[in-house]
C-alpha positions as CSV (number, residue, x, y, z in Angstrom):
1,X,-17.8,-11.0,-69.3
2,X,-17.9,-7.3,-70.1
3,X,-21.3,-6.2,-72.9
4,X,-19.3,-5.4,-76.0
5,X,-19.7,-2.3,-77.5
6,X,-19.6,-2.8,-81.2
7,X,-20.6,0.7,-82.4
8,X,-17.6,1.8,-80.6
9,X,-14.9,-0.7,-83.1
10,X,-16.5,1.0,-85.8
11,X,-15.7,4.3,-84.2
12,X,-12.1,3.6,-83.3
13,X,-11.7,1.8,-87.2
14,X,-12.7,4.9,-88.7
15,X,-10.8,7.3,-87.1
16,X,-7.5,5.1,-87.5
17,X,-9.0,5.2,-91.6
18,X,-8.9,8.9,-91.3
19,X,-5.4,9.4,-89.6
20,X,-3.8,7.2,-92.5
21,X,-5.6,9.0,-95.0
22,X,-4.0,12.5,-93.3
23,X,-0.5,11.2,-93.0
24,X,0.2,10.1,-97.0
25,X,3.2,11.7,-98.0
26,X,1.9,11.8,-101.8
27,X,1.2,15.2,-104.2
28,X,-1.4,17.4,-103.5
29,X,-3.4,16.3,-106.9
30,X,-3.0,12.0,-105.5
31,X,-6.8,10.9,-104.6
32,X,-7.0,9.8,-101.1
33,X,-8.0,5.9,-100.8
34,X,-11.5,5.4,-99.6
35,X,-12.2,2.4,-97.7
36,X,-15.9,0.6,-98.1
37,X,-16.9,-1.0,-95.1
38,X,-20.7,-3.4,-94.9
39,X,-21.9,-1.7,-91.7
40,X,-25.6,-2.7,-90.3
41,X,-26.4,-1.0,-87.3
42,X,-27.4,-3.0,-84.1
43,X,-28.8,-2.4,-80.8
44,X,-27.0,-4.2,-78.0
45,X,-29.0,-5.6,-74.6
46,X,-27.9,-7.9,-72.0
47,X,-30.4,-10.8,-71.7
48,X,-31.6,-14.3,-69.9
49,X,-32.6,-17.3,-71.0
50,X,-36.2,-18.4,-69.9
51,X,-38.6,-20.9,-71.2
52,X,-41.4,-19.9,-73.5
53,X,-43.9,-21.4,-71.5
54,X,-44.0,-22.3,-67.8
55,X,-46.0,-22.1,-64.6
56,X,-45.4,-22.5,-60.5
57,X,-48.3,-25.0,-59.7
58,X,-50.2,-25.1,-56.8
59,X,-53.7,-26.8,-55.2
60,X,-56.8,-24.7,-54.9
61,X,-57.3,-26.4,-51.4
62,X,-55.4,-27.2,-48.5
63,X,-54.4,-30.2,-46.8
64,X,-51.7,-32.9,-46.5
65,X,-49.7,-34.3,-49.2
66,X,-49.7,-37.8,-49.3
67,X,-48.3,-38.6,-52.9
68,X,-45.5,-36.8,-54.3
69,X,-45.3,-38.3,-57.6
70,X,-42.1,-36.5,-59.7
71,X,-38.8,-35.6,-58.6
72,X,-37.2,-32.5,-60.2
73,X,-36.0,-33.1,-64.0
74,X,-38.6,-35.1,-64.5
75,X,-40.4,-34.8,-67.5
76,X,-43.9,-35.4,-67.6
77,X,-46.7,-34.9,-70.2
78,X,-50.1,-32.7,-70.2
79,X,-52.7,-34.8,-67.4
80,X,-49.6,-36.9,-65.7
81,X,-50.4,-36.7,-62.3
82,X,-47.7,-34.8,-59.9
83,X,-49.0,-35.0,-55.9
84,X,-52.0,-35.8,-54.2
85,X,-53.5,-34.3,-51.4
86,X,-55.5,-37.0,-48.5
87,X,-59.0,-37.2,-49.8
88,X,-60.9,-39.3,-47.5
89,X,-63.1,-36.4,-46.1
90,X,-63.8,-35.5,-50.1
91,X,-64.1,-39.1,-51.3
92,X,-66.9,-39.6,-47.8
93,X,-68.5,-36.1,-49.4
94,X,-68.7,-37.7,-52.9
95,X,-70.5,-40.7,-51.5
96,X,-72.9,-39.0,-49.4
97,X,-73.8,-36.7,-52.8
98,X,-74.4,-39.7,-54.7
99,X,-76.5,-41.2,-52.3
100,X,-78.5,-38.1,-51.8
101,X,-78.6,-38.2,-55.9
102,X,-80.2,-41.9,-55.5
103,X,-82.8,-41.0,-53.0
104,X,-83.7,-37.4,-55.5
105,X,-84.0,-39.7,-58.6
106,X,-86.0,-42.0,-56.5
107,X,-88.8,-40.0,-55.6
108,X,-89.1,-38.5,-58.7
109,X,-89.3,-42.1,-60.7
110,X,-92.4,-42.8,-57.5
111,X,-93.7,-39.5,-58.4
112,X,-94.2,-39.8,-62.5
113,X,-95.3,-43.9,-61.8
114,X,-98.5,-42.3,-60.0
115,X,-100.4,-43.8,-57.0
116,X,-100.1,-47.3,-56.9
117,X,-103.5,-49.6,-57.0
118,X,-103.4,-50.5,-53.2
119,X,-103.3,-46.6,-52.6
120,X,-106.3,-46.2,-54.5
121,X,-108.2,-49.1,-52.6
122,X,-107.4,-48.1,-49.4
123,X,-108.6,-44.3,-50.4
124,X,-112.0,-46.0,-52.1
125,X,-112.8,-47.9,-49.0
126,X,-112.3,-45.1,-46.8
127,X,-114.8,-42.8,-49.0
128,X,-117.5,-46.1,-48.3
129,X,-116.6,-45.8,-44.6
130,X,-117.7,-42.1,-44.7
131,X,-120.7,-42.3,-46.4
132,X,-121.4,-45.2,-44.4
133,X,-120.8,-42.5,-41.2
134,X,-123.4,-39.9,-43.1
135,X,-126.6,-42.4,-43.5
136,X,-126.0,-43.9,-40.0
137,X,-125.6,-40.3,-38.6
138,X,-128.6,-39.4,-41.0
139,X,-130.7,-42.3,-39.3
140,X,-129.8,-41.7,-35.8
141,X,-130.8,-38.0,-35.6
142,X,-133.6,-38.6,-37.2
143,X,-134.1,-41.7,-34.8
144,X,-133.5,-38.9,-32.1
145,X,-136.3,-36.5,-33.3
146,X,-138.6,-39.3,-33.9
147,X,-137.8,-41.6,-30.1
148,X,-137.8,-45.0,-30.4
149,X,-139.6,-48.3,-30.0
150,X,-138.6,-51.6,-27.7
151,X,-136.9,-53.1,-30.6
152,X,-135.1,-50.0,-31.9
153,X,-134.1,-49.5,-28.5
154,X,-132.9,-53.6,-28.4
155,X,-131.2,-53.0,-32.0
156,X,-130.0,-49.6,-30.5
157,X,-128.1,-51.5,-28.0
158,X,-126.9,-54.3,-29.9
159,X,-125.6,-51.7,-32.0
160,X,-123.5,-50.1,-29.5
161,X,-122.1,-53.3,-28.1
162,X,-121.3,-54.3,-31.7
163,X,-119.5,-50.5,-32.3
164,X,-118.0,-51.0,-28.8
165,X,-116.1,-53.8,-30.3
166,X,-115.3,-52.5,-33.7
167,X,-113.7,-49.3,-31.4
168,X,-111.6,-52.0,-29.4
169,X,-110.4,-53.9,-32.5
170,X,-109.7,-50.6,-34.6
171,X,-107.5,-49.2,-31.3
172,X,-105.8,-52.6,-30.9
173,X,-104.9,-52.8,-34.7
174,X,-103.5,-48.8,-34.2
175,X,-101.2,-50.4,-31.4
176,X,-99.6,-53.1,-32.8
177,X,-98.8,-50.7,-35.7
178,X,-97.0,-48.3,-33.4
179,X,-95.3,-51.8,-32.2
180,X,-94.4,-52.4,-35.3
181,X,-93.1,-48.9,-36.0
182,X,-90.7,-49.1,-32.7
183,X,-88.6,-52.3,-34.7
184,X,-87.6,-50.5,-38.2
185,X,-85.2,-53.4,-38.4
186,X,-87.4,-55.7,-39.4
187,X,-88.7,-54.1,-42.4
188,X,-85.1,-52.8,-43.5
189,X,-85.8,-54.9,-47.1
190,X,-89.2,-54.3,-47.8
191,X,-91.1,-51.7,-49.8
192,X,-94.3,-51.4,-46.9
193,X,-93.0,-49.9,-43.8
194,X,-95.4,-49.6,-40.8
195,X,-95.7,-45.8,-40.9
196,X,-96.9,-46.1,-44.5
197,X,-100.4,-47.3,-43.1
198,X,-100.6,-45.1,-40.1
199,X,-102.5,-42.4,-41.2
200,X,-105.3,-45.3,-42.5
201,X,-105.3,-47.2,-39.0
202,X,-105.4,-43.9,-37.1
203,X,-108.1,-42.6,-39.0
204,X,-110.2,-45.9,-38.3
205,X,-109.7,-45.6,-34.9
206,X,-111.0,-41.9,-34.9
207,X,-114.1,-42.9,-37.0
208,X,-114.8,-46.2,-34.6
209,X,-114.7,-44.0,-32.1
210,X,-117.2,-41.1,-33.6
211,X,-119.4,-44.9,-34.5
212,X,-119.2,-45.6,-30.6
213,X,-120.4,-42.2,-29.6
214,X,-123.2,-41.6,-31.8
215,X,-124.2,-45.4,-31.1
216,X,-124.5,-44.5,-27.3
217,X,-126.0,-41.3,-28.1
218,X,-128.7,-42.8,-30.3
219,X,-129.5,-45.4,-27.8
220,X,-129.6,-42.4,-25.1
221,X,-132.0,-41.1,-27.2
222,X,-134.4,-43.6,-27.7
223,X,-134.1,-44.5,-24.1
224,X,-135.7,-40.8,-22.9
225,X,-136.7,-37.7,-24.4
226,X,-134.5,-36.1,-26.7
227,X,-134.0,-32.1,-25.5
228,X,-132.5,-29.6,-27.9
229,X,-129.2,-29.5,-26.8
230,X,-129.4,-33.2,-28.1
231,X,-130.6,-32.6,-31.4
232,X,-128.1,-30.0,-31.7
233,X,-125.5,-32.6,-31.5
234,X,-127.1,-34.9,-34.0
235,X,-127.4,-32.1,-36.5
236,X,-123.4,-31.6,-35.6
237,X,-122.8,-35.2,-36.0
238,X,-124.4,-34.9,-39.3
239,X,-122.4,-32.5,-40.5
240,X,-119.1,-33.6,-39.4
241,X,-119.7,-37.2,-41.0
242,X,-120.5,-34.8,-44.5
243,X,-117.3,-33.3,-43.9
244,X,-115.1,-36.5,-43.4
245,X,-116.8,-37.8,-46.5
246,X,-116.0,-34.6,-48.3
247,X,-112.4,-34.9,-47.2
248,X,-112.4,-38.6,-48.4
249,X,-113.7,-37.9,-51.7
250,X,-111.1,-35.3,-52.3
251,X,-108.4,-37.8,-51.2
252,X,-109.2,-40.2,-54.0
253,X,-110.1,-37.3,-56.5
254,X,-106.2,-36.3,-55.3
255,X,-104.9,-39.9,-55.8
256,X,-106.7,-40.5,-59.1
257,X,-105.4,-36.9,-60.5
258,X,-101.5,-37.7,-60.1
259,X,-98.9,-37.4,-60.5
260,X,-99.3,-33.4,-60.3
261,X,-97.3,-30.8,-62.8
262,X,-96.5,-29.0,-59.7
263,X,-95.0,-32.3,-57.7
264,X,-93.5,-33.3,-60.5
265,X,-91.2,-29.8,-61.0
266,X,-90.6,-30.0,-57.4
267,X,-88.7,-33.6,-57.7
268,X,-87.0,-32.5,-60.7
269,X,-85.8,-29.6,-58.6
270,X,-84.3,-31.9,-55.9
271,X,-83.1,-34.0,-58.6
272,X,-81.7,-31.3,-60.2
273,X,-79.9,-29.7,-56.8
274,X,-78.4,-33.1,-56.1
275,X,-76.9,-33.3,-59.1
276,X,-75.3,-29.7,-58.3
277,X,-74.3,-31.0,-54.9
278,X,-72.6,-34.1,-56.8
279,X,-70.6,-32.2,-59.1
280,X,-69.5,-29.7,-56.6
281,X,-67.9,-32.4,-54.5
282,X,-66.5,-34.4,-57.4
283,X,-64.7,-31.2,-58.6
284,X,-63.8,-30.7,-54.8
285,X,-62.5,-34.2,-55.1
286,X,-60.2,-33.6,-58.0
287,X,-59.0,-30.3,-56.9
288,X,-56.9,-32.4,-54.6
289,X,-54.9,-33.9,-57.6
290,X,-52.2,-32.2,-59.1
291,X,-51.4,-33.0,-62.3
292,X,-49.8,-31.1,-65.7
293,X,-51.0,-28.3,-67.8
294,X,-48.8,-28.9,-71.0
295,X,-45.7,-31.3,-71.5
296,X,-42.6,-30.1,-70.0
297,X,-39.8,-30.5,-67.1
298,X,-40.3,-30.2,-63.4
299,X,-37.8,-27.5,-62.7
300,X,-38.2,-27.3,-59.2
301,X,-40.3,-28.6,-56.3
302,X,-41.2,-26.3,-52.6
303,X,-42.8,-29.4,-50.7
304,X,-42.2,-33.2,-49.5
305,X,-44.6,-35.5,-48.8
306,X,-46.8,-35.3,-45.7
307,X,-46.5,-31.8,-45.3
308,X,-49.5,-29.4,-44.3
309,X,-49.8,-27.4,-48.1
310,X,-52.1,-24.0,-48.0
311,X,-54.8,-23.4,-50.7
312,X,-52.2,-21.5,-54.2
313,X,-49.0,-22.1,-52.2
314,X,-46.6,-23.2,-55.2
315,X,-46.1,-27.0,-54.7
316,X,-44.0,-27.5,-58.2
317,X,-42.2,-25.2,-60.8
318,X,-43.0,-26.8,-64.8
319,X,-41.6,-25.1,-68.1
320,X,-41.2,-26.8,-71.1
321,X,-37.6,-26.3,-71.8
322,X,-37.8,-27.6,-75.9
323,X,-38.6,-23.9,-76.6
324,X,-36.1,-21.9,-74.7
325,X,-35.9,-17.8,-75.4
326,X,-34.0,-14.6,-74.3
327,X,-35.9,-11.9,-72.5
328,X,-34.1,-8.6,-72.6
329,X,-32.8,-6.8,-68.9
330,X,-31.5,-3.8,-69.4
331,X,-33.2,-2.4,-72.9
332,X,-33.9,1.7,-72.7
333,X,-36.1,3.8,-73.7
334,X,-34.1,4.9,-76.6
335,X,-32.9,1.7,-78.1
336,X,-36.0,0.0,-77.8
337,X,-37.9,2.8,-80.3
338,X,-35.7,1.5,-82.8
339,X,-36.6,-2.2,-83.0
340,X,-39.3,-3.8,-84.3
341,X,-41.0,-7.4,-84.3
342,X,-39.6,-9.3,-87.0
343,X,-36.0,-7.7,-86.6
344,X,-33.1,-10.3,-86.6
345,X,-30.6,-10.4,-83.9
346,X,-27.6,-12.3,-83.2
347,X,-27.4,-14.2,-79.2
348,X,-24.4,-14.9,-77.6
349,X,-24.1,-16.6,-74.3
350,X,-21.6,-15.8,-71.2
351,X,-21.5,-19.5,-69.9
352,X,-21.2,-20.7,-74.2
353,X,-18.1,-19.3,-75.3
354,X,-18.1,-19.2,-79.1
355,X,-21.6,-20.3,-79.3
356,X,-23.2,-18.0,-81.4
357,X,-27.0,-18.0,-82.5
358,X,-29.5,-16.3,-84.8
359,X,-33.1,-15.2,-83.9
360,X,-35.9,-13.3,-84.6
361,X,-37.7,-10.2,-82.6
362,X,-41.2,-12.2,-81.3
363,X,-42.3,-9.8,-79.2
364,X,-41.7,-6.0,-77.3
365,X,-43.3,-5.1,-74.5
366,X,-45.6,-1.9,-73.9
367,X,-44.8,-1.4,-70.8
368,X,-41.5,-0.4,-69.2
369,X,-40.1,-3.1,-66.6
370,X,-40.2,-2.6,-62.7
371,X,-36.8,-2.0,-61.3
372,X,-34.1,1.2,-61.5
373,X,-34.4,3.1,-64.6
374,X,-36.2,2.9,-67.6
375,X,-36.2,-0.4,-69.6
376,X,-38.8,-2.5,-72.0
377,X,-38.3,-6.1,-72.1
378,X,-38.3,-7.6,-76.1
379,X,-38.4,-11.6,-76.5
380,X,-36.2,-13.2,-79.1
381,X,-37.4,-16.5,-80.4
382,X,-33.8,-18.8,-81.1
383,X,-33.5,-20.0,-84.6
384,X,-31.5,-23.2,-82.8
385,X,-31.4,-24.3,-79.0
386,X,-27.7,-25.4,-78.0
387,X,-27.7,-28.7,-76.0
388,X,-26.3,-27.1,-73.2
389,X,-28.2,-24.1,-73.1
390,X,-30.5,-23.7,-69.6
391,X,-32.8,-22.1,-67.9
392,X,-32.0,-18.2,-66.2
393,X,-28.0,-18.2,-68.7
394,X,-27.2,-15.0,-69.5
395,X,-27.1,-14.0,-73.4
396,X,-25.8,-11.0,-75.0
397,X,-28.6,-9.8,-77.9
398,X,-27.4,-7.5,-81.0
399,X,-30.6,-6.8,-82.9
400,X,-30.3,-5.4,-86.0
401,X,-32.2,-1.8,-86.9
402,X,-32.4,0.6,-89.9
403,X,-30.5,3.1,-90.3
């Protein structure tokens, strides 16, 4: 079907209008007859039918469809789900962020309870041990400086066997710790696991064993004539058993201080980052569903099920065909300075014979179209849809303009 040319009927009627007017036989003085004719003049474009709102959907990531869950004409509303890519590796990456959420939230619910009473003990006992370490190591030096009598050198001796022991059962206890340690299973439902205590049993052992030394080197003492290389090392021994003290007292200062402002911003961080982590991999997960923007019809689909898709490769075509339109094709530069939004135009349809429909200009574009020549595409909203109107028709557009 030919684009009619309606300015050129008016043409041709007037001329014929003109021609009959010339050929009257009647007297020179006879008025000629005018003919009135309504005449509105138009602008003529050759159009298509498209929807008013559509979109070729695709998945952000790759991977294999396994669910394919429309065929095309289907009409689906906004959230319906459409395909679905295999998620196993995302649902496993979901699971593992939650866990690592768990542990986060954890740690920070151990931090803000504080240290727990045993903790406290255990740090109170070992600040008696140390000042227990600084009068003995007090006594022997100035045992040392001072040599000894028969029974200090007995007691001396008793003293070493008894520290001899205390070093054997201190080691012993270390040992079956580290046994302990090397079975995790059997400890896989309690709260107290073996390595929780080894810092406490190795730390006896080191101080049973600093007990054992000075014990022999007190009773070396008292046994002969202390030189001053000797008393050296009692002064050091001294000083060292201050130290350990000191260290123990700040332990418990430590302990009885938290929980920290500074440990506790640290496990809100980690909290905080593996709650990042979690929504990253839930919105990971649900990038690998497909489902509807707006209500409309699935006009066309590029993939089966099982195939390999790539990350924005167009898996279905959607438009909601309740509010179809006409886009202009072939609209110049001349005829579209003439129109304006709001102007009424009159559609007809190549594949409709007959059908004839009223609409409204909704938009012109500011832009000329791509393609050979110069052309501006101007949507026309229809005032009424025909039934069997579709998708890509072709529709001839007469919009009226001023004169």
């Amino acid at each position: 079907m030919q684009q009619r040319k309606p300015w050129l009927v008016m043409v041709i009627l007037a001329i014929a209008a003109l021609m009959m007017m010339g050929c009257g036989g009647g007297a020179a003085t006879e008025e000629p007859e005018v003919l009135e004719t309504d005449f509105t003049p138009v602008v003529s474009a050759t159009g298509e039918v498209v929807p008013a709102q559509w979109a070729a959907l695709s998945f952000p990531t790759g991977g294999q469809m396994i669910t394919l869950a429309v065929e095309e004409g289907d009409v689906v509303a906004a959230g319906d789900t459409l395909a679905e890519l295999d998620t196993a590796a995302l649902d496993a990456a979901v699971v593992q962020a939650e866990a690592a959420l768990t542990v986060a939230e954890a740690n920070r619910t151990r931090i803000q309870a504080g240290p727990r009473e045993e903790e406290i003990e255990q740090a109170q006992q070992q600040l008696q041990a140390a000042q227990a370490a600084v009068v003995e190591a007090d006594a022997m030096r100035d045992d040392l400086l001072d040599g000894g009598t028969e029974s200090e050198i007995a007691a001396a001796q008793a003293a070493v066997l008894s520290a001899q022991q205390a070093q054997q059962a201190a080691q012993g206890d270390y040992n079956y710790l580290m046994d302990l340690a090397d079975h995790p299973e059997l400890f896989a439902n309690s709260d107290w696991q073996p390595m929780d205590s080894e810092q406490m049993a190795r730390t006896g052992v080191n101080i049973a064993n600093q007990e054992l030394a000075a014990a022999e080197a007190y009773l070396n003492q008292l046994a002969g004539e202390p030189d001053p290389d000797q008393a050296a090392i009692a002064e050091a021994q001294v000083w060292a058993a201050s130290a350990r003290r000191n260290a123990a007292q700040a332990a418990l200062d430590l302990l009885q201080a938290s929980p920290l402002p500074e440990d506790l911003a640290i496990a809100d961080a980690e909290v905080a980052q593996a709650q990042a982590a979690l929504t990253a991999a839930q919105a990971a997960r649900a990038q690998a569903t497909l489902v509807a923007p707006f209500d409309g019809t699935v006009s066309a689909l590029f993939f089966r099920e099982d195939e390999w898709i790539n990350p924005g490769q167009p898996v279905a075509l959607l438009a909601d065909l309740s509010r179809l339109r006409v886009e202009t094709t072939d609209l110049n530069e001349i005829d579209v300075a003439r129109i304006a939004v709001g102007n009424t135009a009159t559609i007809e349809f190549d594949s409709l014979p007959g059908e004839t429909v009223s609409g409204t200009v909704l938009r012109i574009s500011p832009m000329a179209s791509e393609g050979a020549g110069v052309n501006y595409t101007v949507i026309v909203a229809l005032d009424t849809i025909p039934p069997a109107l579709r998708w890509g028709m072709t529709a001839f557009v007469d919009i009226e303009v001023g004169p």
